[in-house]
Structures are given as C-alpha cells and as structure tokens.
C-alpha positions as CSV (number, residue, x, y, z in Angstrom):
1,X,-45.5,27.9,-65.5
2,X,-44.9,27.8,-69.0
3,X,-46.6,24.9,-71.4
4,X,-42.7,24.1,-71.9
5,X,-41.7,23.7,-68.2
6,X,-45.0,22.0,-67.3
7,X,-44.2,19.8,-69.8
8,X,-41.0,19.2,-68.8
9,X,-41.4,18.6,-65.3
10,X,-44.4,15.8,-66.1
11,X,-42.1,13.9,-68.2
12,X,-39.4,13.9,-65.2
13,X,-42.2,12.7,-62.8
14,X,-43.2,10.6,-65.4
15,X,-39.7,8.9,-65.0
16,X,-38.1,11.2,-67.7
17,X,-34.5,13.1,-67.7
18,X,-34.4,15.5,-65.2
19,X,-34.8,19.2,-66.6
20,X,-32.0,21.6,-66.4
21,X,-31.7,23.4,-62.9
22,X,-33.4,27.0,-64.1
23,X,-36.4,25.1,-65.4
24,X,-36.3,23.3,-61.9
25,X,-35.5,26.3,-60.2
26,X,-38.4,28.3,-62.1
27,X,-41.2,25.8,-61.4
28,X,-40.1,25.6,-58.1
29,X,-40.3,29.3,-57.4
30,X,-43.6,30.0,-59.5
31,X,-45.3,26.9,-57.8
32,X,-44.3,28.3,-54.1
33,X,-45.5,31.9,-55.2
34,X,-48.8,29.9,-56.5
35,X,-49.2,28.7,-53.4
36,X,-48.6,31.4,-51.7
37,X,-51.0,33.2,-53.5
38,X,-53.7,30.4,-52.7
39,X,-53.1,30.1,-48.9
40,X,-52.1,33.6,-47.9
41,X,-50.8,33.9,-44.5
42,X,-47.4,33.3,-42.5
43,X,-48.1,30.5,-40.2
44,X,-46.5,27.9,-42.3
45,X,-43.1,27.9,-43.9
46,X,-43.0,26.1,-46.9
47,X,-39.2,25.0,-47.9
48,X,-37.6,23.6,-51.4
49,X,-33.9,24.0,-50.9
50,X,-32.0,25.0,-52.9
51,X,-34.8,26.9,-55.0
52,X,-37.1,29.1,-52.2
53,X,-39.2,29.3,-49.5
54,X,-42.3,31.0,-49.0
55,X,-44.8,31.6,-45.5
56,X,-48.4,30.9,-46.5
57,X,-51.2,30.1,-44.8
58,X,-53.7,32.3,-42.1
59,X,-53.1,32.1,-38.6
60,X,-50.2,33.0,-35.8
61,X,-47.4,34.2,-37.6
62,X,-43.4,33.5,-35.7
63,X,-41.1,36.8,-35.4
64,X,-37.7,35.8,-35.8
65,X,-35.6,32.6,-35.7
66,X,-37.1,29.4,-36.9
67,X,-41.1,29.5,-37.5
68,X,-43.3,26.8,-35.1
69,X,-44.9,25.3,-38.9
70,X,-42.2,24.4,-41.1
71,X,-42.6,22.1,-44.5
72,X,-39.7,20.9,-45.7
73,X,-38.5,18.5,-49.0
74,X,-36.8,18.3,-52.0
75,X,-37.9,19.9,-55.5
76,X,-39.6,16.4,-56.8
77,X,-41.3,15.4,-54.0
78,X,-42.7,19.1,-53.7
79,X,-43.6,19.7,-57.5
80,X,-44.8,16.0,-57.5
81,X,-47.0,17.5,-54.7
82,X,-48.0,20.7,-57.0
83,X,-48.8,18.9,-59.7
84,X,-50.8,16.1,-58.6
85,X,-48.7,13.4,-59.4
86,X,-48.0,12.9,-55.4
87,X,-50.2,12.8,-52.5
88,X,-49.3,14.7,-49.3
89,X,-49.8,11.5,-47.2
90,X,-47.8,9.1,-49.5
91,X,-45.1,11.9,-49.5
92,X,-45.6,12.2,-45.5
93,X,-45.2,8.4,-44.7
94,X,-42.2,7.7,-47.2
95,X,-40.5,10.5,-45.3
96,X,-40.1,12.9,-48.3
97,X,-41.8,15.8,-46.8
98,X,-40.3,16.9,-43.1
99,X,-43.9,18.5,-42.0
100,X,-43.3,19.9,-38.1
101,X,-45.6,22.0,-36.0
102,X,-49.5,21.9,-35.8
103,X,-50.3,23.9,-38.9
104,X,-48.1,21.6,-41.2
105,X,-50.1,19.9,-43.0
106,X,-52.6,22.4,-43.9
107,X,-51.1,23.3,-46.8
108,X,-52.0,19.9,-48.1
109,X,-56.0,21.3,-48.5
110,X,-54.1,23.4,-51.4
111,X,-52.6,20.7,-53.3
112,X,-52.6,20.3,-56.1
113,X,-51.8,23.8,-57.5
114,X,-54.5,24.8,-59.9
C-alpha cells in the first residue's frame, strides 16, 4: 500500500473518518493479494465483500460451489486484522470474522501483513 493509504486507513482504525471507498477498496485488494502471496495455497477462502476474495493457504483445495475453509468479515475488521491493530481471536469472539471449516483460522499465523 501506498504511505498515503496506509496512512489513511490507521487514522480510520484509529477512530478517524472513514477513507473514500477506492482507497478502502485498494487496501483491501493489495492486503488480500499480500496475503495471498504469504500463505499460498487454495484451502482457505478469504472474503471482504464488497472489495475481493482471494484462496490462500497449502492444503486440500474444493472444486466447485462453496469451499470447506471460508473466512469471512467486513473491510475494518479485516484490514484491522492486516495491520495489526486487531487480533484474530478478539475479532473471532466479538463475531466480526465468520471463520468455518478446519483450516479457518490458519490464516491467523499470517497476521499481521508485513
């Protein structure tokens, strides 16, 4: 991410204004593709609606319909996650990750995004 978006998404955690949706939508996308690149694989599904979805980590990987591993939440809980700023079990038990299947919560071993 840019120093400008980083920037921008920190103050929002932070408790700032929200950025505008293509910054949101660009740090969403380059941290998933971060990720991906960290944990590569299709075992897990990792999803930030509206913004993308990737499939990351070794292991099993599901044909068609909907995959066994599926991670699920919104775009501040999961660049909260990338950052830092949130842990994967505080985002678990408040219920602002969905995390289904076996595999779920591996990708937690790769967050934060460095």
């Amino acid at each position: 991410m840019t120093q400008d978006r980083v920037a921008s998404v920190a103050a929002w955690l932070a408790g700032g204004a929200e950025p505008e949706r293509p910054v949101l939508r660009a740090a969403v996308k380059e941290s998933l593709a971060a990720l991906a690149g960290a944990a590569p694989g299709r075992s897990v599904e990792v999803r930030v609606p509206p913004y993308g979805a990737v499939q990351c980590i070794e292991g099993p990987r599901h044909g068609r319909g909907t995959p066994p591993n599926v991670v699920e939440t919104d775009a501040r809980t999961w660049l909260g996650l990338a950052m830092g700023t949130l842990s994967w079990s505080d985002a678990v038990a408040s219920g602002a990750v969905s995390a289904s299947g076996m595999r779920a919560a591996d990708i937690a071993d790769f967050l934060p995004l460095h």
